[in-house]
C-alpha positions in Angstrom: 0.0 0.0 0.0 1.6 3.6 -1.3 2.1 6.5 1.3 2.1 9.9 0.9 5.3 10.8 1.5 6.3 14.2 4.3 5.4 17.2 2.8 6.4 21.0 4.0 10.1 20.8 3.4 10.5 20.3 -0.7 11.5 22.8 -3.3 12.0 22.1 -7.0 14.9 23.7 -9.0 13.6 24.1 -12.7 15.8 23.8 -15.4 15.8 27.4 -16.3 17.3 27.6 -13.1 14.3 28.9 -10.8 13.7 27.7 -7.3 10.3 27.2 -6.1 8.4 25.5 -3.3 6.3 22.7 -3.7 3.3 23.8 -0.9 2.7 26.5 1.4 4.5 25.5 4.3 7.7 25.0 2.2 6.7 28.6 1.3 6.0 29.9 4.5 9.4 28.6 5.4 11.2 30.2 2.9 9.4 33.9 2.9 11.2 34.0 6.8 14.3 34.1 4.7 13.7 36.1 2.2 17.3 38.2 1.1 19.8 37.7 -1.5 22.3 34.2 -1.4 24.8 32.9 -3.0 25.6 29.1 -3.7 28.7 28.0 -1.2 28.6 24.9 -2.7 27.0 22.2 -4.8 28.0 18.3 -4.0 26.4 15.4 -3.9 23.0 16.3 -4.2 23.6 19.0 -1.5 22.6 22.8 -2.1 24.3 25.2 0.7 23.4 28.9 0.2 24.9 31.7 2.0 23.4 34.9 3.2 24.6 37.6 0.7 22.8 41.1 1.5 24.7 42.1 4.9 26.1 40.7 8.1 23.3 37.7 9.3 21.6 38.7 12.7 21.5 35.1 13.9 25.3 34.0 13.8 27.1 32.3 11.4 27.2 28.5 10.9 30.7 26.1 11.7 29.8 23.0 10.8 26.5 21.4 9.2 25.7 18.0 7.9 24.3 14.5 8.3 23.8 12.6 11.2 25.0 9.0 9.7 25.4 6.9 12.8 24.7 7.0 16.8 28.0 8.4 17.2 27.7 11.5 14.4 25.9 13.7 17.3 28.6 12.5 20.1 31.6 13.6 18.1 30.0 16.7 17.1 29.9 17.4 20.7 32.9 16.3 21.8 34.5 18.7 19.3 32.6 21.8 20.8 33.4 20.9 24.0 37.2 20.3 23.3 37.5 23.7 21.7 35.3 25.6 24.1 33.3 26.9 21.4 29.8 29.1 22.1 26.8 28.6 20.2 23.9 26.5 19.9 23.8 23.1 17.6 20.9 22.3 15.8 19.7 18.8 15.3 16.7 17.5 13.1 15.8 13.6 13.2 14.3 12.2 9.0 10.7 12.3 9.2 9.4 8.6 8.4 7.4 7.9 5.0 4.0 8.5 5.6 3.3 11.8 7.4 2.1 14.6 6.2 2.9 18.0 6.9 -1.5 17.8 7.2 -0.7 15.0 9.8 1.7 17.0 11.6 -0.9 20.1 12.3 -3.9 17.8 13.3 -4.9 16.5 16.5 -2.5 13.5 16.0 -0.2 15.9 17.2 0.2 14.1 20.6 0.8 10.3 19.0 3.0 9.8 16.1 3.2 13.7 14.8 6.2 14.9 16.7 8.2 12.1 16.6 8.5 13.1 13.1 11.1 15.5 12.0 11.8 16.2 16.0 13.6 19.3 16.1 16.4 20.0 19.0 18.4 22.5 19.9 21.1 22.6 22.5 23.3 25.9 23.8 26.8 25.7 24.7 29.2 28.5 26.1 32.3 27.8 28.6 32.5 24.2 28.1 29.1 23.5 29.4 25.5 23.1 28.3 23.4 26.3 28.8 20.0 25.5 27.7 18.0 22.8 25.6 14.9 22.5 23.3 13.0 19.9 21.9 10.0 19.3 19.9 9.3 16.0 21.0 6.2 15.9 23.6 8.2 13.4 25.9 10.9 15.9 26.3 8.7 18.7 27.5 8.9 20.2 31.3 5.7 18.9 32.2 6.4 15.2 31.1 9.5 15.5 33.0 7.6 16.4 36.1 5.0 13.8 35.3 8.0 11.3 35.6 9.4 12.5 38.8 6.1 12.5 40.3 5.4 16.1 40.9 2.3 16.0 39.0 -0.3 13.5 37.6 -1.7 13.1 34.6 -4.8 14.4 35.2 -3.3 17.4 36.9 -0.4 18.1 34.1 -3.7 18.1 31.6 -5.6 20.4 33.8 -2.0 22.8 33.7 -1.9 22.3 29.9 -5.7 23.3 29.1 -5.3 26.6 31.7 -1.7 28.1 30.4 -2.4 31.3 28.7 -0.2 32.2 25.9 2.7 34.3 27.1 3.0 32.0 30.3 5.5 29.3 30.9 4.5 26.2 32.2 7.3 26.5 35.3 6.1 29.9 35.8 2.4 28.3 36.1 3.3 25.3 38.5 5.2 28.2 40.9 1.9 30.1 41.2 -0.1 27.0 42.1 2.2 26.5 44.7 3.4 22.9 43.1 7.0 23.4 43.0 8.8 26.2 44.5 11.7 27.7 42.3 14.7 26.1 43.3 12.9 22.6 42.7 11.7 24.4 39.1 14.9 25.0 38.5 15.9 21.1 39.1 13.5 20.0 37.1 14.8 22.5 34.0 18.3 21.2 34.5 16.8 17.6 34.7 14.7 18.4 31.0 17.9 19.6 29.5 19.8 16.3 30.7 17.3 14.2 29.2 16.9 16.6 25.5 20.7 15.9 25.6 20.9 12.0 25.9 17.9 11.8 23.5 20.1 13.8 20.8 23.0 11.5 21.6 21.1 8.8 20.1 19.7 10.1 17.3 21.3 7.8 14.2 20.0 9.6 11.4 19.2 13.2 10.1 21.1 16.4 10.3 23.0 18.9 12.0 24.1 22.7 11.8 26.0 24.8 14.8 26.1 28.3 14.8 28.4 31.0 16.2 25.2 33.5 18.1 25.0 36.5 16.5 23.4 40.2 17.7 20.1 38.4 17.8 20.9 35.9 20.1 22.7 38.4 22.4 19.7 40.4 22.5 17.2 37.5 23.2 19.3 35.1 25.2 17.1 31.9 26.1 14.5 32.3 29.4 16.1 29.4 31.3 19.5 28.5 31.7 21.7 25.9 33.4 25.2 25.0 33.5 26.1 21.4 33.3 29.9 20.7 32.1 29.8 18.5 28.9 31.9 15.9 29.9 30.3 14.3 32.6 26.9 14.6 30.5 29.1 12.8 27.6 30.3 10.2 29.7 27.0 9.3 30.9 25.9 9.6 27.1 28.6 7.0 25.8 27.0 4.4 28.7 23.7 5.0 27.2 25.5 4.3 23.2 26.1 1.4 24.7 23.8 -0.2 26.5 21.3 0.7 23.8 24.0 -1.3 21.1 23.4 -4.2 23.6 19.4 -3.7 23.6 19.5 -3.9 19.7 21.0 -7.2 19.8 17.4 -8.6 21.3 15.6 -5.2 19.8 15.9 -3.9 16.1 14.5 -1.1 16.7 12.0 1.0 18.4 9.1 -0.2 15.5 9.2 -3.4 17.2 5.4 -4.5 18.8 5.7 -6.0 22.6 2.8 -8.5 23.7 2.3 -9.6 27.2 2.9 -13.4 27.1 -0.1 -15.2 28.8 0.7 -17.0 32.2 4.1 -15.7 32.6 6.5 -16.0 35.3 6.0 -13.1 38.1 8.4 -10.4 37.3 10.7 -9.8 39.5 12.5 -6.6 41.0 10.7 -4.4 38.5 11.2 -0.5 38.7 9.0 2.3 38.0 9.8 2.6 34.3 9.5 -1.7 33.9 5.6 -0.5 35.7 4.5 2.1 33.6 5.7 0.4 30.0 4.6 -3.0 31.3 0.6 -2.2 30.8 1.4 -0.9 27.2 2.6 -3.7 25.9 -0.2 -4.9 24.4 0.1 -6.4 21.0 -1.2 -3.0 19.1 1.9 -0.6 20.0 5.1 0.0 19.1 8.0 0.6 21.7 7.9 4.1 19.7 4.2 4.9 20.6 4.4 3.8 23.8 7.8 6.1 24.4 5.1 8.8 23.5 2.6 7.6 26.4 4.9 7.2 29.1 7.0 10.4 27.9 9.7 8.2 28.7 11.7 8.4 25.6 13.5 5.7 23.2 16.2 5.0 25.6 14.2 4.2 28.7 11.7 2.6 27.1 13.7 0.3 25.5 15.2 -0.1 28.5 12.7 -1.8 30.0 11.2 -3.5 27.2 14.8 -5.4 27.5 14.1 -6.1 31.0 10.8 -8.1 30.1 11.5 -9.5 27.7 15.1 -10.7 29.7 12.1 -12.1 32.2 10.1 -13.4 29.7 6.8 -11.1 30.3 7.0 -10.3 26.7 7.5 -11.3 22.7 8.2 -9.0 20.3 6.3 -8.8 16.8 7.4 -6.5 13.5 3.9 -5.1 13.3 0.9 -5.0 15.5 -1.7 -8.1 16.5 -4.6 -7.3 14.8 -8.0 -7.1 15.6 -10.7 -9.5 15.3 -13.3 -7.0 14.0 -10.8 -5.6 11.6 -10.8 -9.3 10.2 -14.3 -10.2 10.3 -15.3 -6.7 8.5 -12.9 -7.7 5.5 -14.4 -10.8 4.9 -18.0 -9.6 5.2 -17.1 -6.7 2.7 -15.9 -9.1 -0.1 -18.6 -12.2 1.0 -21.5 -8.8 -0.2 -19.3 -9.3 -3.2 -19.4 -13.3 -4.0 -22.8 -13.0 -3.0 -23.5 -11.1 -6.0 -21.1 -13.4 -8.4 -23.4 -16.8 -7.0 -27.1 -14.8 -7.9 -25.6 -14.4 -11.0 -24.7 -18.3 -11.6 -27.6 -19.5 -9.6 -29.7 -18.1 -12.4 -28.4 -20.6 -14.7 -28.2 -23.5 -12.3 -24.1 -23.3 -12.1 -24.0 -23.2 -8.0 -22.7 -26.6 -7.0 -20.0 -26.3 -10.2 -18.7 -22.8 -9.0 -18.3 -23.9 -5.3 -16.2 -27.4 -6.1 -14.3 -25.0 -8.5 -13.7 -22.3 -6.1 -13.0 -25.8 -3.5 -10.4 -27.1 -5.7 -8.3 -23.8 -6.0 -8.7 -22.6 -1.9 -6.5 -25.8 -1.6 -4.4 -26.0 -4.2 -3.5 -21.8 -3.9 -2.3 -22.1 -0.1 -5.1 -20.4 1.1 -7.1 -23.4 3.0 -5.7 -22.9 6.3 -7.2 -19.5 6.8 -10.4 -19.9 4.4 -10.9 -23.3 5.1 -12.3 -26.3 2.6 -14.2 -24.1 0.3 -17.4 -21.4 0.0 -21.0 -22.4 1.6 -24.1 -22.0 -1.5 -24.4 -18.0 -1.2 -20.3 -18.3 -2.0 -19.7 -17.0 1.3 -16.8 -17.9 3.7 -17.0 -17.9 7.3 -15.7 -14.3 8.8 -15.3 -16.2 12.2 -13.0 -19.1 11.1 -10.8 -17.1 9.0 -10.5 -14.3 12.2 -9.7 -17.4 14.0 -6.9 -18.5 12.2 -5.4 -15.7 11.4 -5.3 -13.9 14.8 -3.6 -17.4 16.1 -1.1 -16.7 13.0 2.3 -15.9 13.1 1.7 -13.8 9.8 2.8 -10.1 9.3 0.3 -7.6 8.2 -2.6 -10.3 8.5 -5.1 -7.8 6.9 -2.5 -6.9 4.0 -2.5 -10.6 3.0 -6.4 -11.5 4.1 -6.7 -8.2 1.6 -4.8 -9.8 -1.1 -6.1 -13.7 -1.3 -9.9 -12.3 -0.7 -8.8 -10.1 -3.9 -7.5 -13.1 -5.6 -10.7 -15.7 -4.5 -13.3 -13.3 -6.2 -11.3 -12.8 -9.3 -11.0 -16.5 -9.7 -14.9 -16.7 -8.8 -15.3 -13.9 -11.7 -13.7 -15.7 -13.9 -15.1 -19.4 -13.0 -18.7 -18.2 -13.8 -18.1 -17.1 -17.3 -18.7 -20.9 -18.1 -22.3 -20.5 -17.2 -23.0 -17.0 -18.0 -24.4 -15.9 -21.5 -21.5 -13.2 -22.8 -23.9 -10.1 -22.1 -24.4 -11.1 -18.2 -20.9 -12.1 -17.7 -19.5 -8.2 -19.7 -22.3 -6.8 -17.5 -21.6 -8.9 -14.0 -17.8 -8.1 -14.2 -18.4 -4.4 -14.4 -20.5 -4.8 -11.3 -17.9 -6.9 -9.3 -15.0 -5.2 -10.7 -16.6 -1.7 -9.4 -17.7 -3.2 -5.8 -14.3 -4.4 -5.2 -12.8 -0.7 -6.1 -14.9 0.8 -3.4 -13.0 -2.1 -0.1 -9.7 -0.7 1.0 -7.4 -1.7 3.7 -8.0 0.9 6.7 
């Protein structure tokens, strides 16, 4: 099944030389930047253009590039740290295939939206980390205090729907007599550790870090810490590698974790093994349920490893689907074979089509999931085939139920042109073909 791929960031070059943007965001994002450039350089499918109509307010850029590997980000670091540089580093992860720069502005926004094209950004000045950024909900203050236990859900959604616009949520949490501001300030330096380890192990996507300009000097960031890099790197190359040992057990975070039934009691669990154990259940990904618990990919992971270390859990490439989703499919296409047999039973070819249609359920691999053939309305049973397929150690179940029902009416098309005059079997296939445009996979 095609995608749409992400949208928002694409421009075209024309062959007269022209640039132009593909939508309105990409638009929107370039009309910020309106001035005059200059091409700094041209390589490997790379564009770079350089401001060209006066000094740039915001700083001028060092280094930029991809991210290529867990340890692209580290380096990076390691070399602003060793020359005591000052600026802030950029770092943008791919957005996967699939989302939609309409997907990324809907209410979705709290699920899989932001984990796409996650934007951070983290300050540096006398060997130490200033202040950190991040796009990704889990990284946000509140989450962080929702972990540490200062707030509940409930409460943190309560915050969320009262902050007005030009308030901060630390500020907001101080007035309701939550937190007082040294522990606000704890919890800032805590946010900034965790936007920092996150970036550590980000393995693809790019980078760019600035020298701050006028601009930045003039608008220097609300909140600031100072926590030297090198203890936060050394802590960072113990997380590079315990996650390398997790990915031995783990691919990756698409993997699907489902509680195993009547497992061993788990022992000496923490809070994070708690919160991610209820989640796993079959339907998401480690990456969806990072979002829920606003743990993170490293955390989560984490514990995933622990149970599946203890046996609590197997892990699946995509999610156990649903019963109903199964059922629905084969009732969709049964309206259609329904149709196909009326047609035949007019001319007395029932019992022929159904110990045709028999003989190929058995001979096309299908019979294990459809079972011994079609009952006299040239219906299968939705139950049975839910059955055997939820039991199934298939990927994408409905993808391939999707595919053989595709192929069983075709074949039962075809099978009744033996006992159809030519006009009813032109006029029947326009029908079926028609019907089966209007089922698609959800």
């Amino acid at each position: 099944m095609s995608t749409p791929e992400h949208v928002g960031d694409r421009v075209v070059v024309d062959l007269d030389g022209s640039v132009r943007p593909e939508d309105d965001e990409a638009r929107q994002r370039l009309s910020a930047l309106a001035g005059r450039y200059r091409i700094a350089a041209d390589a490997a499918g790379l564009i770079l253009l350089k401001r060209d109509d006066g000094p740039s307010q915001s700083g001028r850029v060092l280094m930029a590039g991809e991210i290529i590997s867990r340890m692209t980000v580290m380096e990076i670091i390691g070399v602003i740290a060793q020359v005591q540089w000052r600026g802030e580093l950029t770092l943008m992860s791919n957005p996967p295939a699939g989302v939609s720069s309409a997907a990324l502005s809907s209410a979705a926004l709290s699920s899989a939206a932001l984990s796409s094209g996650i934007q951070r950004k983290l300050s540096f000045d006398q060997g130490a980390l200033k202040h950190a950024r991040s796009t990704a909900i889990g990284e946000r203050l509140g989450e962080v205090m929702l972990r540490a236990g200062v707030v509940t859900r409930s409460q943190l959604d309560e915050l969320l729907s009262q902050l007005e616009a030009d308030q901060r949520f630390g500020q907001l949490c101080v007035a309701r007599g939550l937190i007082d501001r040294q522990e606000l300030f704890q919890h800032l330096q805590s946010q900034s550790e965790q936007i920092f380890f996150n970036a550590l192990l980000m393995g693809e996507g790019c980078y760019a870090f600035a020298l701050p300009g006028e601009a930045a000097d003039a608008d220097p960031p609300p909140n600031t810490v100072h926590i030297a890099i090198q203890s936060l790197l050394m802590e960072g190359v113990q997380r590079i590698d315990e996650m390398a040992l997790f990915r031995d057990k783990i691919p990756g975070s698409h993997m699907v974790p489902d509680l195993v039934s009547g497992a061993p009691e788990l022992k000496k669990p923490d809070e994070n093994v708690l919160a991610v154990r209820p989640l796993c259940d079959g339907q998401r990904s480690i990456d969806e349920i990072s979002r829920l618990t606003g743990l993170g990919e490293f955390l989560t992971t984490k514990a995933v490893f622990h149970l599946l270390q203890q046996k609590q859990i197997v892990l699946h490439t995509t999610a156990r689907v649903g019963r109903e989703a199964l059922t629905e499919l084969v009732d969709r296409f049964n309206e259609v074979m329904q149709d196909i047999f009326v047609a035949v039973a007019t001319y007395g070819g029932v019992q022929e089509t159904r110990e045709t249609l028999a003989s190929w359920i058995q001979g096309s691999g299908y019979a294990p999931y459809f079972g011994e053939g079609v009952d006299d309305y040239g219906c299968l049973e939705p139950e049975r085939v839910a059955d055997a397929l939820v039991d199934s150690d298939v990927d994408n179940p409905v993808e391939g139920l999707y595919q053989g029902l595709h192929e069983l009416a075709a074949f039962a098309l075809f099978s009744a042109t033996t006992t159809l005059p030519r006009d009813q079997e032109l006029s029947l296939a326009r029908h079926v073909n028609a019907r089966l445009k209007t089922i698609r996979m959800e």
